[in-house]
C-alpha positions as CSV (number, residue, x, y, z in Angstrom):
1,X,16.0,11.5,-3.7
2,X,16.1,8.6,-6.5
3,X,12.6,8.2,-8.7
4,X,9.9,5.4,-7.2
5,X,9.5,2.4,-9.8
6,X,6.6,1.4,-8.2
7,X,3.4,3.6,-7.3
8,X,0.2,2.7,-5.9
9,X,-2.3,4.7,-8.4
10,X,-6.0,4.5,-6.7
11,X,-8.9,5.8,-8.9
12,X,-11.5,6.7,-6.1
13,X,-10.9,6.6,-2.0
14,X,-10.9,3.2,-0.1
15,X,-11.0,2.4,3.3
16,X,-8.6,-1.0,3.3
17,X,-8.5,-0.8,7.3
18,X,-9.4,-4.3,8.8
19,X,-9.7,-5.4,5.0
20,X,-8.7,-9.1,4.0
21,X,-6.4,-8.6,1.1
22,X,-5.6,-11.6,-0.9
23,X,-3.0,-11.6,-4.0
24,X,-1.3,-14.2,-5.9
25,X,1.1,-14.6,-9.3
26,X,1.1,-16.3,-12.3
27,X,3.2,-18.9,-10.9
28,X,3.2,-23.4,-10.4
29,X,-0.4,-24.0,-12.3
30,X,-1.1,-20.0,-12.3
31,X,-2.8,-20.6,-8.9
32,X,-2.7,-17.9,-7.4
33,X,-3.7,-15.6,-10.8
34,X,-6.6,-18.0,-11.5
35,X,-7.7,-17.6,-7.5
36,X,-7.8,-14.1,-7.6
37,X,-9.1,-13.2,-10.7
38,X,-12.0,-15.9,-10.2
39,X,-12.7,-14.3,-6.5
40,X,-12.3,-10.5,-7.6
41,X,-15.4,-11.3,-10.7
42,X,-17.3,-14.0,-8.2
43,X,-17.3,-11.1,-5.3
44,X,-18.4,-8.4,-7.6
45,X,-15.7,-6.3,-6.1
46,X,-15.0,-2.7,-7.8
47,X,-11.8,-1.8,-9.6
48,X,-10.2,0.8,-7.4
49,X,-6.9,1.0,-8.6
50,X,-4.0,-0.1,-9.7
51,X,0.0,-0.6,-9.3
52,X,2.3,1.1,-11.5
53,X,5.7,0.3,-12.4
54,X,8.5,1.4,-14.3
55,X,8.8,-1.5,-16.5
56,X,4.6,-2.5,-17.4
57,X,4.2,-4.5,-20.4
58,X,3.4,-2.6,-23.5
59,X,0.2,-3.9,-24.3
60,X,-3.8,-4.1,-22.7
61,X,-6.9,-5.5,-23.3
62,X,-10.7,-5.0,-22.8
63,X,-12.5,-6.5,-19.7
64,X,-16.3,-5.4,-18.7
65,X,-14.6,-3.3,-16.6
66,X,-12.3,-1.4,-19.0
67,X,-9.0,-1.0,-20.3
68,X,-7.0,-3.4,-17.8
69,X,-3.6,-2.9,-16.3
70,X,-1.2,-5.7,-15.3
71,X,-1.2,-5.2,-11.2
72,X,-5.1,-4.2,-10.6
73,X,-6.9,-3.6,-6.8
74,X,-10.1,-4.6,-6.5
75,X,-12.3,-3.9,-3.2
76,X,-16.0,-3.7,-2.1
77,X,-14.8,-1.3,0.7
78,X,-16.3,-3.3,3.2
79,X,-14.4,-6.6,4.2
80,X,-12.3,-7.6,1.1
81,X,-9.5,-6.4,-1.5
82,X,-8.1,-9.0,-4.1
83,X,-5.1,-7.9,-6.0
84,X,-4.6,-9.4,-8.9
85,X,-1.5,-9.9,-10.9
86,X,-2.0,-10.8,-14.5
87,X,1.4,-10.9,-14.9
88,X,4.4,-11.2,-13.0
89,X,6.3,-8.1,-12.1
90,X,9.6,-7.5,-14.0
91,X,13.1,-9.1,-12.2
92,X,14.0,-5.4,-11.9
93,X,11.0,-4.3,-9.9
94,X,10.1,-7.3,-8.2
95,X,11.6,-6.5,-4.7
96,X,10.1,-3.0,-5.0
97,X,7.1,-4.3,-6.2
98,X,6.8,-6.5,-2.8
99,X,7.8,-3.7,-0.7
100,X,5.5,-0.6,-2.0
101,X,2.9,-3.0,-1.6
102,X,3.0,-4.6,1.9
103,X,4.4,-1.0,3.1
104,X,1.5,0.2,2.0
105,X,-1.2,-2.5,3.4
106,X,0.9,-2.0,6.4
107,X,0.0,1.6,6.7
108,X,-3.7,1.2,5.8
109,X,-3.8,-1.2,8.9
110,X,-5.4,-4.6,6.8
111,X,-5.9,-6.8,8.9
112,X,-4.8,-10.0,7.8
113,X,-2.8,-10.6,4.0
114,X,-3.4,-14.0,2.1
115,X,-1.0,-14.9,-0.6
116,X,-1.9,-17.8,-2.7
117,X,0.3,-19.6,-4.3
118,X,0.8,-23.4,-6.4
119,X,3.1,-26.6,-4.9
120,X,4.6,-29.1,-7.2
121,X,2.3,-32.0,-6.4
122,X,5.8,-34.2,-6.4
123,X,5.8,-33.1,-3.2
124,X,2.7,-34.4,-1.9
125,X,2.8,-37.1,0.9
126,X,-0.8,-38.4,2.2
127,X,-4.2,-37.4,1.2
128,X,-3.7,-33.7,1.8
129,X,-4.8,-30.8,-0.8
130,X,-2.8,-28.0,0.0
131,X,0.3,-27.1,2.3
132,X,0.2,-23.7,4.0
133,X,2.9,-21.5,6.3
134,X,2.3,-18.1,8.1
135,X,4.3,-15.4,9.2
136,X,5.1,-15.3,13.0
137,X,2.1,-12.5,13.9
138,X,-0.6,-15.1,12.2
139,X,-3.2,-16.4,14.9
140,X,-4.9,-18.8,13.0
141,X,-4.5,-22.6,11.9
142,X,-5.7,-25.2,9.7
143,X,-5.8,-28.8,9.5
144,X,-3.6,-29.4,6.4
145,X,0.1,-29.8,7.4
146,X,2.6,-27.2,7.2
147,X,4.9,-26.6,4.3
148,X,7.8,-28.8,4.6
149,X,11.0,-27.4,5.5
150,X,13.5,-26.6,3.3
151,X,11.4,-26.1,0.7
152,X,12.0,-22.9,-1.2
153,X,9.3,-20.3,-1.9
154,X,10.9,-18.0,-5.1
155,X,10.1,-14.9,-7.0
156,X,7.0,-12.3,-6.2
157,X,5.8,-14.4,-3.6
158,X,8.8,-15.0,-1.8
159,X,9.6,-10.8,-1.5
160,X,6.2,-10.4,-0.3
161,X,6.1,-13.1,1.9
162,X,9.2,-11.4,3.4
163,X,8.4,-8.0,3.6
164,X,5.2,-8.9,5.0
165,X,6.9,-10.5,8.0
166,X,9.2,-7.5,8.3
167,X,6.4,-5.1,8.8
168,X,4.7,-7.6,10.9
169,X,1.1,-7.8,9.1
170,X,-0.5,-11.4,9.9
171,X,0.1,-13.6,6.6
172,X,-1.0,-17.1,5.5
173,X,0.3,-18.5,2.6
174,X,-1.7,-20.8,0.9
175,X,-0.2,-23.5,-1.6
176,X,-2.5,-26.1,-3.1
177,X,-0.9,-29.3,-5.1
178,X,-0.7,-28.5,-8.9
179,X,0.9,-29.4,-12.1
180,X,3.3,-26.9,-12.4
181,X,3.5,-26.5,-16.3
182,X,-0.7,-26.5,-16.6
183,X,-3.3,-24.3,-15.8
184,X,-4.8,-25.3,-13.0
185,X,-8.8,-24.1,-12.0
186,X,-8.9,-27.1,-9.6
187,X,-6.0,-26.0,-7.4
188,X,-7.7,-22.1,-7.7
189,X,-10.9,-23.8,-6.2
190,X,-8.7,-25.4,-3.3
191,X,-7.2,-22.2,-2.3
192,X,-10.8,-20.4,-2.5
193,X,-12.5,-23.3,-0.2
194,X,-9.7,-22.7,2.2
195,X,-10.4,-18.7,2.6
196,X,-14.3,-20.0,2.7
197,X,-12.9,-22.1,6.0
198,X,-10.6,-19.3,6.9
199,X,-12.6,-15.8,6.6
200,X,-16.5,-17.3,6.0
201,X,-16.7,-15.9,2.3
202,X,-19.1,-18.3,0.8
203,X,-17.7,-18.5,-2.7
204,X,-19.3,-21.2,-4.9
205,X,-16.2,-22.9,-6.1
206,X,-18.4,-25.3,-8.8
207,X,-17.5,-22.8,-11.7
208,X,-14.1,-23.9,-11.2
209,X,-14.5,-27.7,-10.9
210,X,-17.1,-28.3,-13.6
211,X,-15.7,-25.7,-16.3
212,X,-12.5,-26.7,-15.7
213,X,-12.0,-27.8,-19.5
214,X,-13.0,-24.5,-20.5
215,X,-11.4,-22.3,-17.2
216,X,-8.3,-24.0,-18.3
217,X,-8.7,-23.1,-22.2
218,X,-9.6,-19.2,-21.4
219,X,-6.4,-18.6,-19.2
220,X,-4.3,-20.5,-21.7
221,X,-5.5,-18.0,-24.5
222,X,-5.2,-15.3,-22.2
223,X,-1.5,-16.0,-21.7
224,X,-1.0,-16.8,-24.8
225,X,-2.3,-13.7,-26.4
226,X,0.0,-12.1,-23.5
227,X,2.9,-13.6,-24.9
228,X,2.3,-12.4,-28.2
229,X,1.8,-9.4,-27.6
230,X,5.2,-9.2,-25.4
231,X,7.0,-11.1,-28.2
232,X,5.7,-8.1,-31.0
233,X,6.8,-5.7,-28.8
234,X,10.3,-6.8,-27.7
235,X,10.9,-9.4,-30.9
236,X,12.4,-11.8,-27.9
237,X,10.8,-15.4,-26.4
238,X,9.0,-14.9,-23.6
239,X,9.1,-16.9,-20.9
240,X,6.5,-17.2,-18.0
């Protein structure tokens, strides 16, 4: 039997069954990373685990809540579990990555996945924030328009987005308009009023809008520091 490269590593027992789980990457505007993150500390949800795999960066840093990890589960073991990616999963694991992890929402029996993600704001038509799709056992619908055809969805997201459909567990993806190249709190607070539509969470998106300046300035540091700390490790650019 050949090794795993991805584990699922839990620190204490949690019930995910019926859960919202919502997850993102560091992708167009770091949407999805920003979302999460900003969700996971607004929520007050618990650190419960984390995702292992073969190829994790070589470096950590100190959060309230400890030493963090690069894949980390948060829950409050009663309605919600945000996963949130601080960085994206090596090429190598990537398709693993996707599959351990919907296999395994899959057999905890979550109830509905939300993946959020950022759209090139090139793309943008009429008035519309976001764009969203779902996979083919998702009941719900909002008023924004679909995702245009033909459009491709690449990387983390796209594996997930597939295995998720595979293993039929209801899934909305949710893509605000973004600069691709910035950091962008202000699509993050799009994606969270849409869940506040969507699941009734009532998170006060106002952090995002009015600290933007400075939301924007922490993540870039973050990434940077990130970057550094891949670069003194492998002695190689890094690209994100």
């Amino acid at each position: 039997m050949s090794r795993k490269n991805v584990r699922i590593e839990l620190f204490e027992k949690v019930e995910l069954s019926k859960h919202i789980v919502v997850t993102g990457f560091p992708g167009f505007g770091y949407t999805g990373y920003i979302a999460t993150r900003y969700l996971a500390k607004e929520r007050k949800l618990d650190r419960v685990g984390v995702i292992i795999t073969s190829r994790l960066p070589e470096y950590t840093m100190l959060e309230d809540y400890g030493i963090t990890f690069p894949f980390e589960i948060f829950s409050d073991n009663e309605k919600l579990t945000v996963i949130v990616n601080h960085v994206l999963p090596d090429k190598k694991d990537r398709q693993e990555y996707a599959q351990t992890l919907t296999k395994w929402l899959k057999e905890n029996s979550v109830s509905e996945l939300v993946l959020i993600g950022g759209l090139d704001k090139r793309f943008k038509k009429g008035e519309e924030k976001y764009r969203w799709f779902s996979t083919s056992s998702y009941s719900k619908t909002l008023e924004s328009p679909l995702m245009e055809k033909g459009l491709y969805i690449i990387g983390p997201l796209a594996y997930t987005v597939m295995y998720a459909e595979l293993y039929k567990i209801p899934s909305i993806v949710i893509l605000p308009y973004t600069e691709p190249l910035q950091f962008d709190p202000r699509a993050a607070a799009t994606a969270i009023e849409v869940l506040n539509e969507l699941y009734g969470f009532k998170v006060d998106t106002s952090k995002l809008y009015e600290d933007a300046e400075r939301l924007e300035k922490e993540i870039s540091e973050l990434i940077k520091k990130q970057e550094e700390a891949a670069k003194h490790v492998t002695g190689e650019r890094v690209y994100m």
